[in-house]
Every structure is written in structure tokens, then in C-alpha cells.
N, C-alpha and C positions, 0 to 999 in steps of 0.2 A: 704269913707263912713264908717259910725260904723256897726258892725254885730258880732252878740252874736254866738260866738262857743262852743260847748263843746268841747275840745282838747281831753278829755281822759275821764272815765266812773267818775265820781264824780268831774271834775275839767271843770268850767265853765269864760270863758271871754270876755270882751267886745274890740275886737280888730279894727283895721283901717283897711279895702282890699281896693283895685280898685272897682269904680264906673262899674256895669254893662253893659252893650251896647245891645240893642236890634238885635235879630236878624231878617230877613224879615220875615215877617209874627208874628211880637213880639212885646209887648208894654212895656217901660219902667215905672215903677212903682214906688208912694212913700210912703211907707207901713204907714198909719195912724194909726191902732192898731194892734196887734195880740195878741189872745189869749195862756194861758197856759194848754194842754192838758194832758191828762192823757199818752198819746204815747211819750209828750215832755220829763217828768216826767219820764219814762221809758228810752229815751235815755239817761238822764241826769246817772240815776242811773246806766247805765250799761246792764238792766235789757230786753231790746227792742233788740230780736235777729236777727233783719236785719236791725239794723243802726250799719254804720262804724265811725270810728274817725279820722281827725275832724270832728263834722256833725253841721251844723244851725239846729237848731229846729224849729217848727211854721207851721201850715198849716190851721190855723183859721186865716183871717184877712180881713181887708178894705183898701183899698189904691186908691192912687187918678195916674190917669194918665197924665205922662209927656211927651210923645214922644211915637210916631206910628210909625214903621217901615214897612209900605205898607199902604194898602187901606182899610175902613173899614165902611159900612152900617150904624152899629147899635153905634158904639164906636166914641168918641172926647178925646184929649183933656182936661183935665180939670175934665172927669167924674168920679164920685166914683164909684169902684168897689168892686166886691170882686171875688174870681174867684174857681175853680174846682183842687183841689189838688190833684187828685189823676191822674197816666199818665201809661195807658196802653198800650201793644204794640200791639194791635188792629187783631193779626193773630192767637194768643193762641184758643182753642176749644171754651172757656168760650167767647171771645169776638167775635166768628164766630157763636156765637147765640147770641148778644146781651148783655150778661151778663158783661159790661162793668167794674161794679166796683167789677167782682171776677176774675180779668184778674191771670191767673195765674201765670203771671213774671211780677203785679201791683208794680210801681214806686211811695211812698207817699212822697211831700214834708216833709222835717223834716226829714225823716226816711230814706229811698231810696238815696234821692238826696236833698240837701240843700235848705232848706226853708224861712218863712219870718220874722224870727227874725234879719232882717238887716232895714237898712234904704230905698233903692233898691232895686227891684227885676226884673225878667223880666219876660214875660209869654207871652204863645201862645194866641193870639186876641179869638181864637173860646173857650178856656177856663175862658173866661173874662164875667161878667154878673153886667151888671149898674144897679143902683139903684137912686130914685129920690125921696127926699124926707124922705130918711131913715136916720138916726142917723149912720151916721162911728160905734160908737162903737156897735151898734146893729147889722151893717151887716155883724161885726166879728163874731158874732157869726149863721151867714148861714149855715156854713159848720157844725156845730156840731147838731144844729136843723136838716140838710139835712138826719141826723145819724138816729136820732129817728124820724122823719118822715117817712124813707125810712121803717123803722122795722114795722109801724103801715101797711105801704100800703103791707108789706111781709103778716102781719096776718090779712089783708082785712076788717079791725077795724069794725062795723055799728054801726050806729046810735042805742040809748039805749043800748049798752051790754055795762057786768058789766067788767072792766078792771083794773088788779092790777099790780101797776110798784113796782118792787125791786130792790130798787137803788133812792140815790133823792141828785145824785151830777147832775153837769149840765145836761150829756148824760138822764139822769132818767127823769129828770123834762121837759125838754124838749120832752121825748117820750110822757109825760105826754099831753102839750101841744096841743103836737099833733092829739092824740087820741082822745080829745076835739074837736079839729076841724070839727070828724066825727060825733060827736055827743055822745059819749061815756062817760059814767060815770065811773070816775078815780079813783080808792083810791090810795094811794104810800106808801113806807113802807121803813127804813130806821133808824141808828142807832143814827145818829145828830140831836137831836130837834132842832136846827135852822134851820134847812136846811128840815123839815117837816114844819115848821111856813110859808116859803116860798113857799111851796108848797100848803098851805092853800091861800095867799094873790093870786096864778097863777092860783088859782080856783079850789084843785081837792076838790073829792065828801068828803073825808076823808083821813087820817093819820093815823100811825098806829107806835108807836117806839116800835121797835125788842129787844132794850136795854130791855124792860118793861113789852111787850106784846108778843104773840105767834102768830105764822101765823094761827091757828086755830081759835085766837080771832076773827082775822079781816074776817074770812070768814065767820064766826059767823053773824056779826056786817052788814056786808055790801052784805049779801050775804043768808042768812036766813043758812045758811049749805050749800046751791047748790053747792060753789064754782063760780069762776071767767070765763067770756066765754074766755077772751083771760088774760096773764098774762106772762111779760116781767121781763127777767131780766137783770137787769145792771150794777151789780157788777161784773161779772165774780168770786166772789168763790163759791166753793164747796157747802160751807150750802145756798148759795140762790137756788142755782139749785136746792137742793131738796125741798127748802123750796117752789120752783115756781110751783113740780110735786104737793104736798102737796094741795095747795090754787088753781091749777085748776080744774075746773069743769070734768064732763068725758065726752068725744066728743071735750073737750076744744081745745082752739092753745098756744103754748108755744116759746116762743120765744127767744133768744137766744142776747144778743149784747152784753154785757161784755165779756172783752179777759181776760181769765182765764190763769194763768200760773201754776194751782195744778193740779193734776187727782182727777176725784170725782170716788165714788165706789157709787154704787144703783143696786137696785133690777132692773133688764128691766120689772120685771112685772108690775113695778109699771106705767109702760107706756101702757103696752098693755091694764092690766084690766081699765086705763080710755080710752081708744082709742087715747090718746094724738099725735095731730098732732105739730112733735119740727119742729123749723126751725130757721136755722143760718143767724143773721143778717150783711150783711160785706159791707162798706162803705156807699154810695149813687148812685144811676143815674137817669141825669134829672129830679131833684123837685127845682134844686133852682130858679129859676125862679117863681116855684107855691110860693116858702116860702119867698120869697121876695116880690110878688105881695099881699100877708098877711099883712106882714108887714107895705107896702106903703099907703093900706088902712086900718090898723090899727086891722086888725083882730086878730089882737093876740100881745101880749106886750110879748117882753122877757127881757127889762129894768133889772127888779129885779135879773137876773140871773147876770148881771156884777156889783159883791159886789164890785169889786177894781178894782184901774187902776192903774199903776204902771209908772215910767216915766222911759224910757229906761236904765238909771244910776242905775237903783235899781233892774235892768232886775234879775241880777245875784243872788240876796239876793232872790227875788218870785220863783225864780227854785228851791233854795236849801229849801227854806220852805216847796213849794211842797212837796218836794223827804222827807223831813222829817218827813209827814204825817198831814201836816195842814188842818183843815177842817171847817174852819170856815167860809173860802169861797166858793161861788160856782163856779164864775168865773172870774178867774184873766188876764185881759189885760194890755198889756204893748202898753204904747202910745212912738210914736216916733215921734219925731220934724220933722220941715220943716228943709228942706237938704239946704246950702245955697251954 
């Protein structure tokens, strides 16, 4: 089978391995898409400090299943899936309270241990979750909705509060989505007018470009002055962070999901005098099932989010555009053939 490696920190290929084999309790898999991540992007460059080389990238995807190795209730055969990437060692502090997706010796496909930029994969049955009726390439993107979903249910979103996302690449528009679901009115804020156009057609309340405008505008605009009840950021740098202390309210929640690799410098007062509750958003546990049961009945479209699809042959050309700072997309999937 074909399976996309990085060999080394800038240097990416499509090579032949050995076909996978399931082990008991394993289902063999035929990756239908997988998405390009901003973590893929990071191993590619070098810049992801717990991936080794060689590493597969990928832990956004859909795949159809070929082969069960044991016995299984819920799973066939035949069914589209998509599955739970991230693999914890279930005895850490973090995971003897539940807090599965902050295990602290957390194992992420792609990063950790090799992912699903191949044609094959294999995966544990209990981390596997069908879908019926969903579009393959929509339920690549699960795992990245499961991201900003998981951030909204951290800062307990309600219905009518006013909410502002910083950031409106997938992870952003998607928290966006999210947020919607609770009934929240959204503004996003962002430096790509395309990628603000699309966040208008996914429905937020308003837009706001940073290239043009100041986070003072939009709190102005959408907010009479009060400020924002909750406000996420998803860029991870520096100036959004403040810019997110900035455009919350005081009593507000602040939220955290972009993986920052600068230090920021701030005032702490600037936390106390609003009473700001921050909180750090890391992975998902247990919503894919709620964000696919969305999906199947149609409550929410993320369509618009897969601007490209890329065919496995061209895997290699979308990484390096990635890593070169393309932004024209929001989310790029690479489609992989049927295996013959």
C-alpha cells in the first residue's frame, strides 16, 4: 500500500510499506479521506516537538471497514467510519479522573505514533464510530469539530450570550458552529477575508477583519461596549491572546485552543480587574457520537469547510503549501483510492 511519510523535518514522500494486519480486537481499514491539520503542518516543518522521523501524518479522517478481527455489536463490514485519535494510557492522574483527552503520556495519531495518511490503517473496534448517511468527506472532519465543540462544552456556552471567536481557519469556524448549536450568537474575527465570507455563509452573527478593524470596533458593534460573555481564541499567538483579554466582558470566560509556540508578556491585572475565568482547551472526550448524530440529521452543514480535495498523488504538493503558509483554504482533504 501507499503511505505518505515525512522522512525528515521539510522532506515529504509517497512510499510502498506492507499492508497492515489487524490485531484481535482491531479493525482493518480503508482511509477514504484524511484531512490536512495544522499539527500535520507542524510535523512537516519540523516544528511539532513530540513527533519523531519517520512519522505518517493524519488524524482527521473517514475510512470504510474491511476486516474485523473479533466480534463486534455495533460495527460491520462495509461501514464508514471515523474513529478517536487520540490513545491514552488510561493510569496517568489525568485519566484516574476521567480526564481522558489530558492524559499525560497522550499518544496522538500523526504525532505520537503514525497516522492516516496511508491507504490502511488499523484501529482498536471501541475507538471506531459509524456513520449513516453522512458524506465520507464530512466525517473527516469529526475529529476537528470534536476540537471546538469540546471548547464550547469547557466554557458551558448558553443560549443568547454574546460570543467572539479569534481565529476563522477550520478549528475557529468550527468552534463557531458549535457555539450556534447552543444557541449563541457568534461574531469571528480574523485576518483572511475569504475565510470571514465563509464564516458569514456558516451563519455567524458578524465578521470583523483585524487586517482593517480593531477588537475595540467589534466590541463596539456587537456588543454596545459591554464586551463578549464568552470569547475563544484560535490562533494561538501572542496578539490574539490579548486581543481575547481585551474584547471580554468582566465576569467573562476566556478560552484557550490555539497551541501557541511564542511567550506572551501581559499585565495579570488585566485578568483580575475583569474577574476573567481562562481555560485551556486540549483535544476532545466523548462528543463524537453527539457531532455526528448533528450531522446525520442535518443540523449543522460543515460542507463549506472542505474548500479542496486533493488526490493522494498530490498529497505531497498540499503539505508543502500548507507549511508555506497558504490560506486560501480552510480545509484540505486528501482522497485516497480504493486498494485493489
Amino acid at each position: 500500500m501507499r503511505s505518505i511519510h515525512v522522512t525528515t523535518p521539510g522532506e515529504v514522500d509517497v512510499v510502498e510499506v506492507e499492508d497492515p494486519r489487524p490485531r484481535p480486537g482491531e479493525a482493518l481499514l480503508r482511509v477514504r479521506y484524511a484531512g490536512i491539520c495544522g499539527s500535520d503542518v507542524q510535523t512537516f516543518r519540523g516544528t511539532q516537538p513530540f513527533a519523531s522521523y519517520p512519522r505518517v501524518p493524519g488524524h482527521e479522517f473517514s475510512a470504510e471497514i474491511l476486516e474485523i478481527n473479533g466480534s463486534s455489536e455495533d460495527l460491520a463490514v462495509g461501514d464508514v467510519v471515523t474513529g478517536v485519535p487520540y490513545f491514552q494510557d488510561g493510569t496517568c492522574y489525568s485519566c484516574r479522573r476521567g480526564l481522558i483527552n489530558a492524559c499525560e503520556r497522550n499518544e496522538t495519531m500523526g504525532v505520537h505514533r503514525d497516522g492516516a495518511f496511508q491507504e490502511l490503517i488499523t484501529m482498536p473496534l471501541e475507538r471506531l464510530h459509524r456513520a449513516r448517511g453522512v458524506d465520507p468527506r464530512d466525517l473527516a472532519i469529526v475529529e476537528p469539530f470534536s476540537i471546538g465543540y469540546h471548547a464550547v462544552l469547557r466554557a458551558d456556552v448558553a443560549e443568547g450570550e454574546r460570543v467572539l471567536v479569534l481565529g476563522a481557519g477550520a478549528i475557529g469556524l468550527l468552534t463557531m458552529i458549535a457555539a450556534r448549536t447552543r444557541g449563541a450568537e457568534v461574531w469571528i474575527a480574523d485576518v483572511v477575508a475569504s475565510r470571514l465570507e465563509a464564516a458569514t455563509t456558516l451563519g455567524a452573527a458578524g465578521t470583523v477583519d483585524l487586517a482593517q478593524e480593531t477588537v475595540d470596533s467589534v466590541v463596539q458593534a456587537a456588543t454596545g461596549g459591554d464586551g463578549f460573555d464568552v470569547v475563544f481564541e484560535a490562533t494561538g499567538l501572542p496578539v490574539s491572546f490579548l486581543n481575547a483579554i481585551e474584547a471580554a466582558a468582566f465576569g467573562a470566560r476566556l478560552v484557550l485552543i490555539g497551541n501557541g509556540t511564542r511567550e506572551v508578556t501581559l499585565n495579570q491585572s488585566a485578568l483580575i480587574k475583569k474577574e476573567l475565568d481562562v481555560l485551556g482547551s486540549r483535544n476532545s472526550r466523548g462528543v463524537f457520537e453527539t457531532l455526528i448524530d448533528l450531522l446525520e440529521r442535518g443540523v449543522v452543514d460543515v460542507s463549506p469547510l472542505r474548500t479542496k480535495i486533493v488526490p493522494l498523488t498530490e498529497a505531497k504538493q498540499a503539505l508543502e503549501d500548507a507549511a508555506a503558509g497558504a490560506t486560501d483554504d480552510i480545509k484540505v482533504l486528501i482522497e485516497f483510492p480504493a486498494v485493489s
